[in-house]
Backbone as CSV, one residue per row, in Angstrom:
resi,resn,N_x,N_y,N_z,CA_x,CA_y,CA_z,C_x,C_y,C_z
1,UNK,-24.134,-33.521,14.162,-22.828,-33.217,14.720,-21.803,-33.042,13.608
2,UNK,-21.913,-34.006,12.629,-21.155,-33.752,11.691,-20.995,-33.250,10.803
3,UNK,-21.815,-31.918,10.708,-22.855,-30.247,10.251,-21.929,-29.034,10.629
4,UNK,-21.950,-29.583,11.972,-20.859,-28.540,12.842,-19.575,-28.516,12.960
5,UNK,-19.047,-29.746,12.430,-17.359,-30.132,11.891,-17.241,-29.336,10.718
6,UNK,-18.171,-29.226,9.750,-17.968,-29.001,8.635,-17.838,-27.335,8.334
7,UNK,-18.815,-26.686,9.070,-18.835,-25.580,9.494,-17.862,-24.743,10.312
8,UNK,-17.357,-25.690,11.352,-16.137,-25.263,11.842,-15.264,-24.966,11.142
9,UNK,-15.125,-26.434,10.046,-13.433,-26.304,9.191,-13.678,-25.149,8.197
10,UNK,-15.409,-24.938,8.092,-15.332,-23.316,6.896,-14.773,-22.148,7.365
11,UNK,-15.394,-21.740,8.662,-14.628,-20.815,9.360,-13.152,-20.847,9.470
12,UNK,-12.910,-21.844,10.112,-10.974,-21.793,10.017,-10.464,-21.614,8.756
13,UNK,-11.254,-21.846,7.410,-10.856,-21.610,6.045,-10.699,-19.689,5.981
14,UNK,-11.825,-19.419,6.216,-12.410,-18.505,5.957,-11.477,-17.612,6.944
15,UNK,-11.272,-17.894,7.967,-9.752,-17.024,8.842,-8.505,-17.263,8.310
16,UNK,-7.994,-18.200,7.794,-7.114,-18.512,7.053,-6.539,-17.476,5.626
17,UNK,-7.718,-17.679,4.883,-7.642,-17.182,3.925,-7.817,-15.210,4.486
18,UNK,-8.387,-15.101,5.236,-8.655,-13.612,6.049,-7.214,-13.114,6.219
19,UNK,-6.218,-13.974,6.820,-4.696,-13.525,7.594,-4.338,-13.693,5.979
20,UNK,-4.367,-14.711,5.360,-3.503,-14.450,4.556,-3.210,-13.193,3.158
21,UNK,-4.885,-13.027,3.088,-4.966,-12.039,2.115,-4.354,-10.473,2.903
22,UNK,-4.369,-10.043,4.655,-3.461,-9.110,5.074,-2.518,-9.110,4.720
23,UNK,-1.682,-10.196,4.764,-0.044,-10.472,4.671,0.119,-10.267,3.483
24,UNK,-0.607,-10.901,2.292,-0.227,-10.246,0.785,-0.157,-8.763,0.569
25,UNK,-1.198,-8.169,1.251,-1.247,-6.772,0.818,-0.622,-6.072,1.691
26,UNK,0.154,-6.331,2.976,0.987,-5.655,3.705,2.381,-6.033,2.883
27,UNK,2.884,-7.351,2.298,4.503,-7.641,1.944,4.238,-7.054,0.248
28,UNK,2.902,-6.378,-0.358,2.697,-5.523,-1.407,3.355,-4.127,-1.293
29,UNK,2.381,-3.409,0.229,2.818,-2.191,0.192,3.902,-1.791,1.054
30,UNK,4.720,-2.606,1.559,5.773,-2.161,2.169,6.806,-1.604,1.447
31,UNK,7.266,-2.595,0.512,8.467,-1.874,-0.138,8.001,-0.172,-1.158
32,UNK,6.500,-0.113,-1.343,6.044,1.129,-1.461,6.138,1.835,-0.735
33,UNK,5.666,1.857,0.484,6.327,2.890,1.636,7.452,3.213,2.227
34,UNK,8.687,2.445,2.080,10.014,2.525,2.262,10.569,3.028,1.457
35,UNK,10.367,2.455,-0.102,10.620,3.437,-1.245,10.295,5.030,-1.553
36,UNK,9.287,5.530,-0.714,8.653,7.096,-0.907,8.935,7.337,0.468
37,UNK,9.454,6.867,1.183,10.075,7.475,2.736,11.585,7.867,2.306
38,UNK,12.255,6.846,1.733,13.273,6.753,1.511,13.714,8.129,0.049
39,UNK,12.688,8.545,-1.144,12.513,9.451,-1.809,12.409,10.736,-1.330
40,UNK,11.462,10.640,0.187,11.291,12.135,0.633,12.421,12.510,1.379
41,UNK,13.048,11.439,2.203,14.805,12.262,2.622,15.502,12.715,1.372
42,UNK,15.623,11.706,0.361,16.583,12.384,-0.607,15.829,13.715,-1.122
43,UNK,14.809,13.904,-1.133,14.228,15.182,-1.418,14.920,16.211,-0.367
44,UNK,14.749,16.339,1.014,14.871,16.701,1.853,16.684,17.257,1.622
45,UNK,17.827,16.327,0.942,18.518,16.179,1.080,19.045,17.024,-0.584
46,UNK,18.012,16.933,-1.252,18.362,17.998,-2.408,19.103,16.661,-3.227
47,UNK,18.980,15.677,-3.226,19.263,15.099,-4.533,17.934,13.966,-5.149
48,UNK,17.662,15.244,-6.057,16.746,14.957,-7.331,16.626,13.536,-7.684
49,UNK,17.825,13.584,-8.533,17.802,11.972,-9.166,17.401,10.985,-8.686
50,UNK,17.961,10.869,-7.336,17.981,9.498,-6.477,16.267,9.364,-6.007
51,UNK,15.542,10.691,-5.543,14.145,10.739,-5.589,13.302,10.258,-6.200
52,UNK,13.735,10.721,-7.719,12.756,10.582,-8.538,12.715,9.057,-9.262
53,UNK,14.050,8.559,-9.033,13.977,7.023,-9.329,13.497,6.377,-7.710
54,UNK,13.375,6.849,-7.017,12.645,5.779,-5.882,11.493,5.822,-6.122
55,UNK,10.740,7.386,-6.613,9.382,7.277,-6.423,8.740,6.829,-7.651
56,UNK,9.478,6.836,-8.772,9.164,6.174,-10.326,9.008,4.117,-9.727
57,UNK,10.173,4.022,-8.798,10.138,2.351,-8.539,8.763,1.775,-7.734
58,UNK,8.126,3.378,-6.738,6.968,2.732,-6.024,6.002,2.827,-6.788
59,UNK,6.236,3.916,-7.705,4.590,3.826,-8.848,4.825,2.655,-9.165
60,UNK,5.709,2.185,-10.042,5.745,0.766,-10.718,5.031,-0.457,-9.774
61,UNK,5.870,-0.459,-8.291,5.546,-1.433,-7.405,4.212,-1.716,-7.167
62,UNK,3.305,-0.106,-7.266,2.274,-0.415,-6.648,1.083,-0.231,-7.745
63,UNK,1.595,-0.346,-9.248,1.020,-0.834,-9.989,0.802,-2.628,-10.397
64,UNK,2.320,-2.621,-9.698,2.257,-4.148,-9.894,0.930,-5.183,-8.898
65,UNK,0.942,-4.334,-7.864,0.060,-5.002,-6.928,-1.682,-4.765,-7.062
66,UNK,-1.401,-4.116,-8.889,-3.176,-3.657,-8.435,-4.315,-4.965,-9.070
67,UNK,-3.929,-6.181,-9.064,-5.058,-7.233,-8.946,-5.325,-7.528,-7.836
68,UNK,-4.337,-7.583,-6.911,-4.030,-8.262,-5.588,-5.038,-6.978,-4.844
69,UNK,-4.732,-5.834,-5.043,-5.044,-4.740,-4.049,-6.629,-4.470,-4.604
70,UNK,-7.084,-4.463,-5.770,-8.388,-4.256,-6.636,-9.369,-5.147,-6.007
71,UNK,-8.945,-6.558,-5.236,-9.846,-7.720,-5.091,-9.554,-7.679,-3.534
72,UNK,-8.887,-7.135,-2.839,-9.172,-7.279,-1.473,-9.004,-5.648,-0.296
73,UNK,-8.752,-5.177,-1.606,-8.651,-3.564,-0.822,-10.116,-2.265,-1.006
74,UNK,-9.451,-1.232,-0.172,-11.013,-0.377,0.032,-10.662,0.365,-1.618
75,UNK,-11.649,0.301,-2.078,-11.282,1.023,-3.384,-11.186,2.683,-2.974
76,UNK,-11.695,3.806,-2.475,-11.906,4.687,-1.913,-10.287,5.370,-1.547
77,UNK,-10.133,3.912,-0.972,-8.518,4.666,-0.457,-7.066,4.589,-1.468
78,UNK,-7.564,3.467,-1.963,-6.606,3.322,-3.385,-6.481,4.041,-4.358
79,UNK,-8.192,4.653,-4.796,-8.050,5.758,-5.499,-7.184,7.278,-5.464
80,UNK,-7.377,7.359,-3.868,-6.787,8.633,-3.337,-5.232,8.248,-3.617
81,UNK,-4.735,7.360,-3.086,-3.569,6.952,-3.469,-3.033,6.989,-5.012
82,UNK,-3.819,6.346,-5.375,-3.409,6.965,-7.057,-3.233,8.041,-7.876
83,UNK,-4.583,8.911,-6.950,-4.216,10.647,-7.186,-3.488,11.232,-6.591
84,UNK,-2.743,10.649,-5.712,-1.667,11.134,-4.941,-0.432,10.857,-5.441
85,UNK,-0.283,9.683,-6.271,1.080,9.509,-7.159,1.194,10.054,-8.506
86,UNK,-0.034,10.523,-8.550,-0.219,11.651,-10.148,0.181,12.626,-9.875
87,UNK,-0.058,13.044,-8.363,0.389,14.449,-8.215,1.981,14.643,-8.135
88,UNK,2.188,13.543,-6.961,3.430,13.335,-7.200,4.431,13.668,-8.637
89,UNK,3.893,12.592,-9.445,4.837,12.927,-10.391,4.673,14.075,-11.338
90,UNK,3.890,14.614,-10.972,3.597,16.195,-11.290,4.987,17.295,-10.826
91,UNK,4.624,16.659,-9.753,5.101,18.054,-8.128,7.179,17.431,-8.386
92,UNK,7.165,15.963,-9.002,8.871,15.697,-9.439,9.341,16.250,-10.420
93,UNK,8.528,16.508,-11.342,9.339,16.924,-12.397,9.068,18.659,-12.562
94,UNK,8.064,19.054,-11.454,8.219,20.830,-11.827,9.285,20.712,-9.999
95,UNK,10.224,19.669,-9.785,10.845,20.372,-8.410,9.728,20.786,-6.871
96,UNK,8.787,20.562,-7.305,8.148,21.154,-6.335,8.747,21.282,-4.859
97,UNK,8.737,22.222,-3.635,9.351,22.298,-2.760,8.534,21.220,-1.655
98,UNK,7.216,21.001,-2.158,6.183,20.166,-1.034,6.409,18.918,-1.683
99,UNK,7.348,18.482,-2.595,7.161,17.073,-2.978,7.678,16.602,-1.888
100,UNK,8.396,16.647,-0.578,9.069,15.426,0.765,7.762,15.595,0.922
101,UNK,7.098,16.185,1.246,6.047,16.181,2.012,4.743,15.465,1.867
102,UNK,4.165,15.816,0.018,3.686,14.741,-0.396,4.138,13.279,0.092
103,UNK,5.421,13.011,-0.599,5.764,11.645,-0.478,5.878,10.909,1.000
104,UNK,6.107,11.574,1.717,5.515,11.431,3.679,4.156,10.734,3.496
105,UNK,3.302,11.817,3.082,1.925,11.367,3.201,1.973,10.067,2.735
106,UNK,1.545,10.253,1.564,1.553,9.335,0.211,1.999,7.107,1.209
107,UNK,3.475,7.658,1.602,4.106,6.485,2.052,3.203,6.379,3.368
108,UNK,2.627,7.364,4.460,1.919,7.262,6.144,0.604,6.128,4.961
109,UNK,0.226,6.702,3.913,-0.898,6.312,3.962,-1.463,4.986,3.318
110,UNK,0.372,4.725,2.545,0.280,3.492,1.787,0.620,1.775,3.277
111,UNK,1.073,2.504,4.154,1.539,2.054,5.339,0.651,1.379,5.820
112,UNK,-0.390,2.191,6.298,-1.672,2.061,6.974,-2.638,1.451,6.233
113,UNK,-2.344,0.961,5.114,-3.821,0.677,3.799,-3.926,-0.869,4.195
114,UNK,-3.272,-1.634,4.594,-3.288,-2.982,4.732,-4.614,-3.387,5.972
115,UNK,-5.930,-4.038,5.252,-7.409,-3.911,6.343,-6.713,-4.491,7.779
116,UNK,-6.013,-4.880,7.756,-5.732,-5.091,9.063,-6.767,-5.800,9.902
117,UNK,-6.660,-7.196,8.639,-7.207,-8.262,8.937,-6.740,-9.097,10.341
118,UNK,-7.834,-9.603,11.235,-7.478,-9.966,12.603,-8.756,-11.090,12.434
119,UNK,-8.696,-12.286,13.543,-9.505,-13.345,13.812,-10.872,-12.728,14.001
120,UNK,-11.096,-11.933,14.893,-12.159,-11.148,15.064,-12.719,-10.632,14.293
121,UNK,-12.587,-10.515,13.011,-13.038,-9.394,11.885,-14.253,-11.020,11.336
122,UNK,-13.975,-11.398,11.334,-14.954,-13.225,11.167,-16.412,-12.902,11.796
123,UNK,-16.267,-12.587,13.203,-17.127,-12.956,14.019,-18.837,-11.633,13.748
């Protein structure tokens, strides 16, 4: 009986640590996706500057998060993401007319990257 206490309290560890590693990598990429939402209006809006320092602040941001994101994220999708902020800062500094549009994506997809860890994902 006291096999199955022990086992229990692993699981509740093991969900524990499950929610919490979501919540790190969702309060990671949020201010990344607000920052390149917030870049593609000012794109939209024709001022450069203010763009290109939001989307220079989410590269930074979401360099900052790459131990956190390297050890509990899909590598597959991170990568794409990374070639997507290369392009980015490609597509900022030649003006490109599809850079809002990139940065839409870029932010839908940094949004959605969090596994969207739930109790059930255990079982």
């Amino acid at each position: 009986m006291k096999r199955s206490w022990i086992g229990a309290g692993l699981l509740a560890a093991l969900l524990l640590c499950s929610l919490l590693a979501d919540r790190g990598i969702a309060r990671c990429h949020a201010p990344v996706s607000r920052d390149l939402t917030q870049a593609s209006r000012s794109i939209l809006e024709e001022d450069w500057p203010t763009a290109t320092g939001l989307s220079r602040r989410a590269m930074d941001r979401w360099q900052d998060c790459q131990p956190l994101r390297a050890a509990l994220g899909d590598q597959g999708t991170m990568d794409k993401v990374d070639s997507l902020l290369a392009r980015l800062e490609v597509c900022l500094a030649n003006r490109d007319p599809q850079t809002a549009a990139l940065c839409a994506e870029i932010a839908q997809l940094v949004s959605g990257l969090p596994h969207q860890g739930a109790w059930w994902d255990l079982l």
